[in-house]
Structure formats: structure tokens, C-alpha cells
Residue, then its C-alpha position, 0 to 999 in steps of 0.5 A: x839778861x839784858x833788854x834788848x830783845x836781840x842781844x849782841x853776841x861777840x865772837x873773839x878768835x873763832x876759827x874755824x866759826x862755831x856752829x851757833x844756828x838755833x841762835x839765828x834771829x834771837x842774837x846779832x853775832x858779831x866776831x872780833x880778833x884782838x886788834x878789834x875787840x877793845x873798841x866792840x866789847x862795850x857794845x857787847x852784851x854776851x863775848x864768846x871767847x872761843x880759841x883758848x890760846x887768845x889772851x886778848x880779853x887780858x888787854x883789851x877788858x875795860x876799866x869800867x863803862x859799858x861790858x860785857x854781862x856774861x863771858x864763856x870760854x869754850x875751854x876748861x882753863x880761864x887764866x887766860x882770860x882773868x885779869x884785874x878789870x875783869x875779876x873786879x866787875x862784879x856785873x859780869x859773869x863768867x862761865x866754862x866749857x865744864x863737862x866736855x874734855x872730861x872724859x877725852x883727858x882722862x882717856x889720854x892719861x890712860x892711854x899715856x900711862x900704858x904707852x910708857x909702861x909698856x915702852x910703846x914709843x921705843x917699839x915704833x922707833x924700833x919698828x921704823x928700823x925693822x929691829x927685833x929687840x925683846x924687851x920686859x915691860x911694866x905692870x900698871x895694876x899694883x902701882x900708885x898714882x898721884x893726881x893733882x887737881x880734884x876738879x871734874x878733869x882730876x877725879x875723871x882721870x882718877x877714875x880711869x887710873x883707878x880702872x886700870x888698877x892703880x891705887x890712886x890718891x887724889x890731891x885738892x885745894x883743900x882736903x876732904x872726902x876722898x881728896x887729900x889736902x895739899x900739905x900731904x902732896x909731897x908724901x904722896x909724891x914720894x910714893x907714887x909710880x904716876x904723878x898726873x898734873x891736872x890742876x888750874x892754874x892759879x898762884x898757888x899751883x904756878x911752878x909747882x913741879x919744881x927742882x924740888x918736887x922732881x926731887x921728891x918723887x921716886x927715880x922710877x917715877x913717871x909724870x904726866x902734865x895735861x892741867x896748865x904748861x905753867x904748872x910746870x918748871x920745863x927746867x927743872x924737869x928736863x934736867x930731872x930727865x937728863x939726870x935720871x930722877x924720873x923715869x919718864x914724863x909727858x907734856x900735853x901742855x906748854x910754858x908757851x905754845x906752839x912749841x917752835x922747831x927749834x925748841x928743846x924739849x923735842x929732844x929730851x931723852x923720855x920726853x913724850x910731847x904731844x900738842x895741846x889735843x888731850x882733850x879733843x876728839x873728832x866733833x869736840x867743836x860741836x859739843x862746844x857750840x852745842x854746850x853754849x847755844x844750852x848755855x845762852x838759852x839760859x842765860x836768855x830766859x834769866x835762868x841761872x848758869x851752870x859753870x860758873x867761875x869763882x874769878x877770885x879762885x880762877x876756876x868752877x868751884x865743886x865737890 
């Protein structure tokens, strides 16, 4: 911790504001946006980065000198925050919002996967046109899932899968109990009803739903992406849909983000978008402001953090 008995605390993109009120007079909380945070970040002895779509810590994190000691990112994801300077100054931790979009994602996988399975989307549209049209629907118990990304997110949603009565097989960074390794990913792909990408964004997982990995999988397959948008080919999965090589898919997330009116994917036939909200629920705001304010007693009493981020892996390392 340092010194100063009233450290800084800079906030970057914070809008609507956190709620930080236990904080008041044990911190002085400054706030920055990305035209600002480069010339505040030396005098700055904790950052908040607070909107998960921000890159700016990217270009603005200096080279040496004066930094922040601690950065936590009110998000589950850090790529966007890990650049060179910043993964090489060993002085400075990092930390994530680990333990609150856990269950909210895997509630919305669940609710993704029996919305295709039982053709939910095609009964609204049918509704909106008042046609009856009877239809058969899937069976979700008896089928397999495959879920990509082992961390706290993956097996939370293996959980649900496994609730609904999938057979679920869970696929890591490197196999062990109960997590299968990566060299066993396209046999598992292959056999799966549901393939659910739920892993960090590293150089190991960009791209990894390519041309060839859509290939793999069954044509009656159906693909969920609430991990990372860059775990994704958008391409390649879009003609994998035109072409009929998967029945169906799902983006929560995005190459970039917003998607513009204009942009395609609104269009892809079996194409289910929905805005980078898997895992927010009604007060998700205050469960991250409360898990920092935990967080920076903490850190205020040289305790040691929970959360804390392996930067050379680019995400909390776990069982």
C-alpha cells in the first residue's frame, strides 16, 4: 500500500459513476476518460477501469516512472487492458471482477440454448404476423455440450448445461480433472449438440472458431460465443450458417462493438445477436462497486488480493 495516508484513486470511463461511498475520506477519487488518463495516471496510486469496452489504458500506460500500484477492471475480461508496458511492470497488480457475471452468463446460455432448441425466436416472429404454424421442437436432455473455457464462467455454465440434462464436457488450457485438454477439442466438437465459447482472450484462443473448426462440428450443431468477440472468425461463421454447416448460433459479443445499423450479422439467417448484457442483471453496477470498495479494504490493509491476474496468461489462473 502506499504511504500516503489518503491514496489516489483514478476512475477511467466511469458512467454512470460507481457507487464508492465507504471510500469517502480514506481516498481522494479523481476521474479520467482517455484524453486525460495519460498525463493523471503517474499521480495515481490505485486505477479503476471501470467501462470494459475502454482501451485506453492500452495507450496511455507509461513506460516507467511513477504508476499505478494496483488496477482492477470492473469486468471479467482484461485483454483490453494488457499491453506491454503494463504486463512488464512488475510493481503493479492487476485484478478482476471474478465472482460476479458468473451465474447471470450461465443463466443466459441456458436461457440461449432452449430458446433455439424450442424455436422461441420463430414464435415471436410468427406471433407478430398472428400465423399459427405448428412446429416440432428439440429435446435438450440427452444431448451433448461442449464448453470452451474452464475458468469460473466456463464451468458455471457447465453446471447449468449439466442441470438441463446435457452431457457436458468441459475443455481448458490444459487437461485435468474434469477439464479436458485442448488437443481433445475437435473431437469433442464433433460430437456436440451445443458448443459454448466461454474462454479468455488470449493468443492461443483468437480466431479459434475458424472455417475449419465450424467445419468439424455437426450440421445440427449450434454455437453460443459469450467469451471474447475475437474468439471468433465472424466470416467464417456467418458462411457456415448461409451454407447450413450449423444449425444455429448465438453472439453476445463482438469483433467490435457496437454493431452498426448497417452491419451484416443483423441479417444472418439463425443468427441470434444480443448486446454484450449476458451478464448483466438488474443492480450488476452495485455488485461491482461493492466488490471494489471489498477489494481496496484490502488492498488498504496490505492484505493480499483475491483475483489476481497471471498478465503473462491474461486471465486469474484457477482449478
Amino acid at each position: 500500500m502506499t504511504s500516503n495516508p489518503r491514496p489516489t484513486l483514478l476512475v477511467l470511463d466511469a458512467e454512470p459513476r460507481p457507487r464508492l461511498g465507504r471510500l469517502t475520506g480514506r481516498a481522494t477519487v479523481e476521474y479520467a476518460d482517455a484524453s486525460t488518463l495519460a498525463a493523471r495516471l503517474p499521480y495515481a496510486d490505485v486505477l479503476l477501469v471501470w467501462d470494459f469496452t475502454s482501451h485506453a489504458v492500452r495507450d496511455a500506460w507509461p513506460g516507467g516512472g511513477p504508476r499505478p500500484r494496483w488496477v482492477h477492471t470492473a469486468s471479467a475480461g482484461v485483454d483490453h487492458l494488457l499491453c506491454p508496458e503494463l504486463v512488464a511492470a512488475e510493481d503493479t497488480v492487476v485484478t478482476n471482477a471474478r465472482g460476479v457475471f458468473e451465474a447471470p452468463i450461465a443463466e443466459y446460455v441456458a436461457a440461449l440454448v432452449l430458446a433455439m432448441a424450442k424455436d422461441l425466436p420463430r414464435s415471436w416472429e410468427l406471433q407478430g404476423r398472428r400465423e399459427w404454424r405448428h412446429r416440432e421442437a428439440l429435446r435438450v436432455a440427452g444431448g451433448r455440450a461442449c464448453v470452451v473455457g474452464s475458468g469460473p464462467i466456463g464451468r458455471a455454465i457447465a453446471r447449468c448445461l449439466k442441470a438441463l440434462g446435457l452431457h457436458t464436457a468441459l475443455v481448458g488450457r490444459t487437461a485435468r480433472p474434469g477439464v479436458h485438454g485442448p488437443e481433445e477439442l475437435d473431437r469433442l466438437l464433433a460430437r456436440a449438440d451445443w458448443v459454448i465459447a466461454a474462454a479468455p482472450l488470449t493468443e492461443a484462443t483468437y480466431g479459434m472458431f475458424d472455417a475449419r473448426r465450424f467445419g468439424v462440428m455437426q450440421p445440427s450443431a449450434r454455437f453460443v460465443n459469450v467469451g471474447r468477440g475475437q474468439l471468433v472468425v465472424e466470416d467464417a461463421l456467418v458462411e457456415a450458417l448461409r451454407k447450413r454447416w450449423i444449425a444455429g448460433a448465438a453472439l453476445d459479443v463482438f469483433e467490435r462493438e457496437p454493431l452498426g445499423p448497417d452491419d451484416p450479422l443483423w441479417d444472418v439467417p439463425g443468427l441470434i445477436v444480443s448486446p454484450h448484457m449476458s451478464g448483466n442483471t438488474v443492480g450488476w453496477r452495485d455488485e461491482l462497486g461493492a466488490q471494489f470498495v471489498e477489494l481496496f479494504e484490502l488492498w488498504e490493509a496490505d492484505k493480499p488480493l483475491p483475483n489476481v491476474v497471471d498478465k503473462q496468461r491474461g486471465y486469474v489462473p484457477g482449478h
